[in-house]
C-alpha positions as CSV (number, residue, x, y, z in Angstrom):
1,X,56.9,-43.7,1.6
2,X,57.4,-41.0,4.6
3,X,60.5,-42.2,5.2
4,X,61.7,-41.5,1.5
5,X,60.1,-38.4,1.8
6,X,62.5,-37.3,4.8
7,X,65.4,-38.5,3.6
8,X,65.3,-36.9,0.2
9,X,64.4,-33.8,2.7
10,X,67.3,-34.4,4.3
11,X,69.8,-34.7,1.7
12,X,68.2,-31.7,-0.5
13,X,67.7,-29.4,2.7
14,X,66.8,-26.0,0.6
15,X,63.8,-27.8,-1.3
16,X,60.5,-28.4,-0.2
17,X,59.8,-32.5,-0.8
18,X,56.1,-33.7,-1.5
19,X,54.9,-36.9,-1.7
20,X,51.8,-38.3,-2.3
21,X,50.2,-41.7,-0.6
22,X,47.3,-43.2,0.0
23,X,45.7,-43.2,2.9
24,X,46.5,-46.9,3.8
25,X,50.0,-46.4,2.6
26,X,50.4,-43.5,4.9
27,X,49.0,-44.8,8.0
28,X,51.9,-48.1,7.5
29,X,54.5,-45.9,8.5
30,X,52.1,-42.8,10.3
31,X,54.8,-42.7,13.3
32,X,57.6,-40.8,10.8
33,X,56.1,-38.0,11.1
34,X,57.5,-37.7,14.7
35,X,60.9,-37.9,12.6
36,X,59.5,-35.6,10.3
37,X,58.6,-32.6,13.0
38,X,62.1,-33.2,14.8
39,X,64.3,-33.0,11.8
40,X,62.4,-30.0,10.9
41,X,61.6,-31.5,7.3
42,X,60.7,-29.0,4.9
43,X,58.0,-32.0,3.4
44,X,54.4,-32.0,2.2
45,X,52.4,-35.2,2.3
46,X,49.3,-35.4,0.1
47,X,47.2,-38.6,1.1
48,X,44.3,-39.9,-1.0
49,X,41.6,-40.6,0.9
50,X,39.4,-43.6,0.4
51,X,38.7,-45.6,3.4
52,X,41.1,-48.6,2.3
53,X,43.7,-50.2,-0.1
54,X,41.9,-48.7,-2.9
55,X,44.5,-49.8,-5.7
56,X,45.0,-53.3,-4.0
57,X,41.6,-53.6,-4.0
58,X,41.3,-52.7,-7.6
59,X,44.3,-55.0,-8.9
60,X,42.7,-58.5,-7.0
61,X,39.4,-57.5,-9.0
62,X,41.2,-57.2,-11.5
63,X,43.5,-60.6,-11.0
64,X,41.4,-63.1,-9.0
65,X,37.5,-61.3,-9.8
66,X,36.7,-60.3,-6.0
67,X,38.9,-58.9,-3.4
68,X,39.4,-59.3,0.6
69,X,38.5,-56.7,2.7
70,X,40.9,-54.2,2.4
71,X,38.5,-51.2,4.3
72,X,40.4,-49.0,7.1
73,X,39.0,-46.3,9.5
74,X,41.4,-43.7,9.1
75,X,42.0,-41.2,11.9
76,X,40.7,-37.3,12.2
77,X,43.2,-36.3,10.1
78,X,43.5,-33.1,11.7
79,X,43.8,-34.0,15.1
80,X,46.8,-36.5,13.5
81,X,48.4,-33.5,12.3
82,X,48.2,-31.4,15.4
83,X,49.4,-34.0,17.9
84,X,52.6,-33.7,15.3
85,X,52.6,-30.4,15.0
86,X,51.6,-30.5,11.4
87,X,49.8,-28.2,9.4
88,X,46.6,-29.3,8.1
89,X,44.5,-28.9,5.0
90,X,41.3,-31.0,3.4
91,X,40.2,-30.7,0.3
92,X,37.3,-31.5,-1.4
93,X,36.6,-29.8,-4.6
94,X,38.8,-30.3,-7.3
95,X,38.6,-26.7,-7.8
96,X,40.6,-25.5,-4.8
97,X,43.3,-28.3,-5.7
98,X,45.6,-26.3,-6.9
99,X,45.4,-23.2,-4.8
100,X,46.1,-25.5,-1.8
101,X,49.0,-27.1,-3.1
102,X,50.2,-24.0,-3.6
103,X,49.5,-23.0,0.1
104,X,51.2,-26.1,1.7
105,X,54.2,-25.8,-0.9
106,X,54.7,-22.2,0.3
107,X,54.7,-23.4,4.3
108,X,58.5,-23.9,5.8
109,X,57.1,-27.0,7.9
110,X,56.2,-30.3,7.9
111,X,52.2,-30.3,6.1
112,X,49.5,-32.5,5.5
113,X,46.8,-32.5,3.3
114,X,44.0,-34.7,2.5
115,X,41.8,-35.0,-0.9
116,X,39.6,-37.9,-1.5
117,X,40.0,-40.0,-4.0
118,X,37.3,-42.6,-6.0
119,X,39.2,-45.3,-7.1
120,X,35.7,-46.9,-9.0
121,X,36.8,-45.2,-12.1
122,X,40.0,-47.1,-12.5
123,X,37.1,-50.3,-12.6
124,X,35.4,-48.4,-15.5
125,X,38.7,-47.4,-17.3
126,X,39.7,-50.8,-17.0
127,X,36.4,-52.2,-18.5
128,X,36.6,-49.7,-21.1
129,X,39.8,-50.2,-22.4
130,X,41.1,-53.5,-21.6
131,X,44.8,-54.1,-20.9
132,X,46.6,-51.1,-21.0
133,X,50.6,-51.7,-21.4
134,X,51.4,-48.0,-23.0
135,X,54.2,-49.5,-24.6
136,X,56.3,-49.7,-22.0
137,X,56.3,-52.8,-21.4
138,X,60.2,-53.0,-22.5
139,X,61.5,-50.4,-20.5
140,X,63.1,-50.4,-17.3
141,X,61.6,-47.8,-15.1
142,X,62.7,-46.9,-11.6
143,X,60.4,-45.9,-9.5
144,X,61.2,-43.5,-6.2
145,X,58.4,-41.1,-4.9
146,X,57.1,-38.9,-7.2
147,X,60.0,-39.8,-9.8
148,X,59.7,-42.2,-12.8
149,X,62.9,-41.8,-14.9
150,X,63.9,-44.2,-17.6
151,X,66.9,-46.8,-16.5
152,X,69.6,-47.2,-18.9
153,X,70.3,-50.9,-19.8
154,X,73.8,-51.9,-19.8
């Protein structure tokens, strides 16, 4: 997903790019953000935090009734950032969401910023309401970060 990130960076050089990633996701491909900081990209990374492959985990509950361990032990986040030479932002309050997206959105440099995430609810949800196919399950989507458009079938 980083890499994506950088690239659409790249090619649209007077927008700021954000993406956002779990933390397991993330730390696949951490060693971009080297790229990232030498190119300059103008990119902001939100990673949700929750120890693991929370939405793996979730779909083999969901497909075989148990799941591997999927756990991680993610790094200080910002020491990861300043060995990059990253800005750096937690948050932990739903409340200051916004405001800090704000913040890192208005910074000309590569930033990172971790919220944590609970991905329990999606169990409950699931529970709750049973299969959920929003009606979509006859459209072609295409999927790049933080961009679902609909396809056009020929």
């Amino acid at each position: 997903m980083l890499l994506r990130t950088i690239s659409a960076a790249v090619i649209g050089p007077n927008r700021k790019v954000m993406t956002i990633v779990g933390d397991g996701g993330f730390l696949t491909n951490v060693q971009e953000m080297e790229t990232a900081r030498r190119l300059n990209s103008d990119v902001a990374v939100m990673v949700w935090e929750d120890g693991g492959y929370g939405l793996i985990e979730w779909e083999q509950d969901n497909t075989y009734g148990g799941h591997a361990d999927l756990s991680l032990r993610n790094p200080k986040w910002g020491l990861l950032a300043e060995s990059f030479f990253w800005s750096y932002n937690y948050v932990d309050e739903s409340a200051a969401l916004l405001d800090t997206i704000k913040t890192v959105l208005d910074r000309p440099a590569p930033s990172l910023f971790v919220a944590p995430i609970d991905y329990r609810e999606n169990a409950i949800l699931t529970k709750h309401l049973g299969e959920i196919t929003m009606g979509l399950q006859d459209v072609p989507l295409a999927v790049y970060p933080l961009v679902i458009s609909r396809v056009e079938s020929s």
